[in-house]
Structures are given as structure tokens and as C-alpha cells.
ZATORKE-152573 format. One line per 2 residues: their letters; for each residue x, y, z of C-alpha. Coordinates in Angstrom, 1 decimal, decimal comma. Each point is the difference from the previous one (the first is absolute). Layout:
A> X/Y/Z  ...;
This chain:
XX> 98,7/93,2/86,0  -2,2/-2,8/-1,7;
XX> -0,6/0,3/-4,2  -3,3/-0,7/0,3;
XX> -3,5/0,5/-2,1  0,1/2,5/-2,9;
XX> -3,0/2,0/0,8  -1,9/-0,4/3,0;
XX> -1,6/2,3/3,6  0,5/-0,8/3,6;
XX> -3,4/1,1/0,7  0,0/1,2/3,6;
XX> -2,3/2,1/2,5  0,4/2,6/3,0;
XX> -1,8/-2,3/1,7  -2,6/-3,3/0,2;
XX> -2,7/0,5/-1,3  0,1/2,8/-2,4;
XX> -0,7/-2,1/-3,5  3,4/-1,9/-0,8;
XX> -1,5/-3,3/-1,7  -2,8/2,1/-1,4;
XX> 2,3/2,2/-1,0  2,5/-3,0/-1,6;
XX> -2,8/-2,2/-1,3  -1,2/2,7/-1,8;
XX> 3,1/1,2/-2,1  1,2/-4,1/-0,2;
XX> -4,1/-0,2/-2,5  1,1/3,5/-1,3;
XX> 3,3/-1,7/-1,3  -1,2/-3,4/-1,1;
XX> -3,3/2,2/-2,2  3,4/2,1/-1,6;
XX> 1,2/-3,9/-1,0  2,4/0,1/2,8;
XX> -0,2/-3,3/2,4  1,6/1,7/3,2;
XX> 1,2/-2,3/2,5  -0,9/0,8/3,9;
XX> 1,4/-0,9/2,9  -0,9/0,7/3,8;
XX> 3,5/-1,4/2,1  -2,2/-0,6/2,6;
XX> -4,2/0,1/1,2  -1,2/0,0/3,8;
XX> -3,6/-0,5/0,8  -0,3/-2,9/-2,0;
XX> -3,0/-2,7/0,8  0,5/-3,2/0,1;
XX> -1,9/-2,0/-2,4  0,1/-3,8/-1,0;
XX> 3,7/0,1/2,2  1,6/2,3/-2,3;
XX> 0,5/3,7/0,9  -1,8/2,6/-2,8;
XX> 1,6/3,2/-0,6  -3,1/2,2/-1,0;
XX> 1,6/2,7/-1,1  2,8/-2,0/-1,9;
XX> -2,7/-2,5/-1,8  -2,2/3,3/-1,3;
XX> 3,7/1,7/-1,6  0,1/-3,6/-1,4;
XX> -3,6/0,0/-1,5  0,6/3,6/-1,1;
XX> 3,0/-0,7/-1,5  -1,1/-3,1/-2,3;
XX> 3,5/-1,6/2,2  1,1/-3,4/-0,5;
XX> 2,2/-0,6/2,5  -1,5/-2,1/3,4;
XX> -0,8/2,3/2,4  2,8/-1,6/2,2;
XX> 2,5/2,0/-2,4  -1,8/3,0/0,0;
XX> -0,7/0,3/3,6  3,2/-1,8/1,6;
XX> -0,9/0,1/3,9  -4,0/0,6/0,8;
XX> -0,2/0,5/3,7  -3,0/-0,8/2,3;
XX> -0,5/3,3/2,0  -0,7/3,4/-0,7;
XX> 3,1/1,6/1,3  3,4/1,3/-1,6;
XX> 1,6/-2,5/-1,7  2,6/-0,9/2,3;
XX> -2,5/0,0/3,1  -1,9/-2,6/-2,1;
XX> 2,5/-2,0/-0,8  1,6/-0,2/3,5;
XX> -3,1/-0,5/1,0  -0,6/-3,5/-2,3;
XX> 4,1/-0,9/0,8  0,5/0,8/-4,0;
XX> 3,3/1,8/-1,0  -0,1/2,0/-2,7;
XX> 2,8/-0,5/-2,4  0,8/3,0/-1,8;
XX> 1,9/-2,0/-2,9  -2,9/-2,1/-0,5;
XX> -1,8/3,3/-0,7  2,3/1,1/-2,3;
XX> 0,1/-3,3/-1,8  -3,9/0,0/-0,9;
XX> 0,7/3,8/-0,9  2,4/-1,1/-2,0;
XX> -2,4/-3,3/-2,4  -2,8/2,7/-0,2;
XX> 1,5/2,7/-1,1  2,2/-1,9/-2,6;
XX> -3,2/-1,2/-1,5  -1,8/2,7/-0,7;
XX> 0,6/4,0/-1,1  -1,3/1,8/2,9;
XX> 0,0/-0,8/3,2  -2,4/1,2/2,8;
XX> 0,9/-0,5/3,4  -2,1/0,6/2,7;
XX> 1,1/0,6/3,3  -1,5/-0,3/3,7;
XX> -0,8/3,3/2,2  2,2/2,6/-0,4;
XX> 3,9/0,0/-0,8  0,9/-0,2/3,4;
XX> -2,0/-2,9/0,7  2,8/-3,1/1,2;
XX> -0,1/-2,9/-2,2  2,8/-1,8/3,0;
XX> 1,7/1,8/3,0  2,7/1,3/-2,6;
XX> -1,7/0,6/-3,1  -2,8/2,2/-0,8;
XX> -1,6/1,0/-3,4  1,9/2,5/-0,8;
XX> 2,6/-2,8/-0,4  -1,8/-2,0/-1,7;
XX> -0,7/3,1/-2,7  3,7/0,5/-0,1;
XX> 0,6/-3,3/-1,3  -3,0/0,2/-2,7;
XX> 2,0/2,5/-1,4  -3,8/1,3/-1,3;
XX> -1,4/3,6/0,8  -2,6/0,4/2,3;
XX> -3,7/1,3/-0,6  -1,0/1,2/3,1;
XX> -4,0/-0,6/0,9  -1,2/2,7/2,4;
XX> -3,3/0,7/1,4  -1,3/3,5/-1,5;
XX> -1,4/1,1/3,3  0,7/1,8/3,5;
XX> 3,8/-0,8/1,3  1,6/-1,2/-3,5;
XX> 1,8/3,2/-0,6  2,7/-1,2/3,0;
XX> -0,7/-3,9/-0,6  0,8/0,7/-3,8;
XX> 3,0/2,3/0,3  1,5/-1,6/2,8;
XX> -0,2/-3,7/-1,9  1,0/2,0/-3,1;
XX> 3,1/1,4/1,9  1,3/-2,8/1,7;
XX> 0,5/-2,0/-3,8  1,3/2,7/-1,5;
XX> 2,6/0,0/3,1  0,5/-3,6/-0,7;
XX> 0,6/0,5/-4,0  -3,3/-2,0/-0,7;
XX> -1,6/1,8/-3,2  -3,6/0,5/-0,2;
XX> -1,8/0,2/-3,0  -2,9/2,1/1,6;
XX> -3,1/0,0/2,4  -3,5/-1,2/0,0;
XX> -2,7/1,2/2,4  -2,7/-2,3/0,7;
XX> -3,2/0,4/2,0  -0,5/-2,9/1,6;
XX> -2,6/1,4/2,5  -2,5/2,7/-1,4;
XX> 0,2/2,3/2,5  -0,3/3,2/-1,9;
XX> 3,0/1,1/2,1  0,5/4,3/-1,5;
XX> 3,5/-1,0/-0,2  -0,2/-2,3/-2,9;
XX> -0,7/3,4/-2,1  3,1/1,6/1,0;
XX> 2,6/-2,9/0,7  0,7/-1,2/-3,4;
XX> 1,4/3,9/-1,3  1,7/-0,1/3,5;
XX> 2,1/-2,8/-0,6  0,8/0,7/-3,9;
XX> 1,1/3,2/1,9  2,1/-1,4/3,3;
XX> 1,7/-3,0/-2,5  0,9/0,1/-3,1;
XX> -1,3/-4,1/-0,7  -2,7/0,3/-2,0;
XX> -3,5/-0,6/1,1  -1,0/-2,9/-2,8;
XX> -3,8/-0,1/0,9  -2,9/0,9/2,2;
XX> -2,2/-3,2/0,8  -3,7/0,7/1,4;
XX> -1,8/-2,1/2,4  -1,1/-3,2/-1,5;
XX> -2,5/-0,9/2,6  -1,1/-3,0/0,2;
XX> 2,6/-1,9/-2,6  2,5/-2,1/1,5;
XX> 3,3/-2,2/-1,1  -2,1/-3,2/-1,2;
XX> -0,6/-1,2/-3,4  -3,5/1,1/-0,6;
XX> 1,1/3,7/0,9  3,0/-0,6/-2,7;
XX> -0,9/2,0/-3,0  -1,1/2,6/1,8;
XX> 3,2/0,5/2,0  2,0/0,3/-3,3;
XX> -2,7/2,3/-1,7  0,7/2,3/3,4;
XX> 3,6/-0,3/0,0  0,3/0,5/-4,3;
XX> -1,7/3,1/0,7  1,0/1,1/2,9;
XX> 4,0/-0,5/-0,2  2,8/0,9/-2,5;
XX> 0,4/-3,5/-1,0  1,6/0,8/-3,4;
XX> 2,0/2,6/1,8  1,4/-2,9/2,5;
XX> 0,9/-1,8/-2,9  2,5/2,5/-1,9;
């Protein structure tokens, strides 16, 4: 195992989709209002456009606004990937391998730098990074505990507890869940499932986030997306 930042999250989901770099951009303003410049890092971002012959990680250049970071977004997303698929269908796809040690070694600069260290993963912890390595290995080597981003409504009782399950089988610690409601369905469920899980797991539920409608991950929606998160989340609880 790999000595590697002092504080830091692997933020990860139960699936795409459910709020991750909402979720990560969030706590990463959170942080650097508390005087904390967090570094963030996303190992790897599919679905990225092409623009002026370089690839743009979306996701990875908002945690990087969010964040006040530094570092080129090169560091902080190593391998951005054309299409939207799992990250080693992309990247078989584009004839890229991904080098796990290369991961680790822009892991390692970022998280020297600063003291805490968000990392934001892609899909759910099963998702395979190359056709032996998946992200559970990759939060193995972090050596960071997981928050776990969940979506609050019908179906993430068995999405949540099995996700929750399979990294507690695999020694991972997680330092709690968030449920997100990406969708604003209204689903009945989302009254019942957060006292369901505090009762079915003993991780502790670290905050509710309501349907944000229209706001998305882009600069002019920034403030607003830390205002929901500060409010929303444990953030000082994360943090002890």
C-alpha cells in the first residue's frame, strides 16, 4: 500500500449519473471557503469534446474552477477519452492504454501539494478503468475513504447496500453516504429510504440533497452549487 495524501475522499457513486462532480465540486468550494485549497483529481474523463485539437474533460475542468487548482488540467485529469462509454471501452476504442502507474504518479504531485485531496471517480466502483483493473483498485491504492453519492429515490436501497457491501468486503472504508436527487421525480420513496438505510448499514447517511433544477456543473451555476452542498451536507463532519 501507497503513503499517500493526508486527508482526502474518493468520491464515488452507485452509478452514472447520480451527482458525483456536483457532489465533489461542491465540497472541493466548501473546503477552499474553510481556507483549505483541496486538490482534485479525476484519473480519467470519457465524453470529452474536442475543441481547438485538445480533448476537454468537463467534469475535471469545473472540480478545477471549483477548486481554485493550479495544476494544468493535463495533471489533474491524466487520460480524457473521446466516447461516452466505461473507461476501458473508450480507451480501446481510441487505441489509448491506460497506465495505472501513471495514474498513481499524478495522484501522487497532487496530493503532496495540497491538504485534502478530492478524488472523483467515473460510474460506479465496478466500472473497468483496463481489462484488469477496475475502480475499486484504483480506491485501494488511494488509500482514502470513500463517500458514496447515491440517488435518494426508487431502487437505491439495493444499489446503495450492495455498493456499500461489496467495499466493506474489500476493506475500503467509507466515511458515509449522500443522497442526491438528480431528477425531481417526487418518487414516495425518497421519504422513507434515507431512515432505511441508517437502519440496513451502519455508514452514516452525511446528507440529503434536493432537486436543484435547473443548475448545472458550469461556472455561472458555481456559488449556488456550494451554497446547496454547505447546506445540505456534513461538510464539517467529513472533515473531523
Amino acid at each position: 500500500m501507497m503513503a499517500l495524501a493526508r486527508k482526502g475522499l474518493f468520491v464515488t457513486g452507485t452509478d452514472t449519473g447520480v451527482g458525483k462532480t456536483f457532489v465533489t465540486a461542491g465540497l472541493a468550494r466548501c473546503l477552499l471557503d474553510r481556507g483549505i485549497r483541496p486538490g482534485v483529481f479525476k484519473p480519467v474523463e470519457t465524453g470529452c469534446a474536442l475543441r481547438r485539437g485538445k480533448r476537454i474533460p468537463r467534469d475535471g475542468a469545473f472540480l478545477k474552477h471549483m477548486a481554485g487548482a493550479t495544476e494544468p488540467i493535463e495533471e489533474i485529469v491524466p487520460y480524457r477519452l473521446a466516447a461516452p462509454l466505461a473507461p476501458q471501452v473508450a480507451a480501446e476504442k481510441e487505441g489509448v492504454r491506460i497506465q495505472i502507474q501513471r495514474i498513481h504518479r499524478a495522484f501522487l504531485e497532487i496530493s503532496s501539494r495540497h491538504p485534502y485531496t478530492l478524488v472523483e471517480g467515473a460510474g460506479g466502483i465496478l466500472v473497468p478503468v483496463t481489462r484488469k483493473y477496475t475502480m475499486v483498485d484504483l480506491m485501494r491504492q488511494c488509500n482514502l475513504p470513500v463517500l458514496l453519492v447515491s440517488r435518494i429515490g426508487l431502487g437505491t436501497l439495493n444499489h446503495t447496500l450492495l455498493t456499500l457491501f461489496y467495499l466493506a468486503q474489500h476493506g475500503i472504508p467509507v466515511a458515509g453516504v449522500v443522497l442526491n436527487d438528480p431528477d425531481g421525480r417526487r418518487d414516495p420513496s425518497a421519504r422513507t429510504n434515507p431512515s432505511m438505510l441508517a437502519q440496513w448499514s451502519s455508514v452514516p447517511i452525511l446528507g440529503t440533497i434536493p432537486h436543484r433544477g435547473g443548475i448545472r456543473t458550469t461556472r455561472a451555476s458555481a456559488d449556488e452549487i456550494a451554497r446547496r452542498v454547505g447546506r445540505h451536507v456534513k461538510v464539517d463532519g467529513m472533515l473531523r
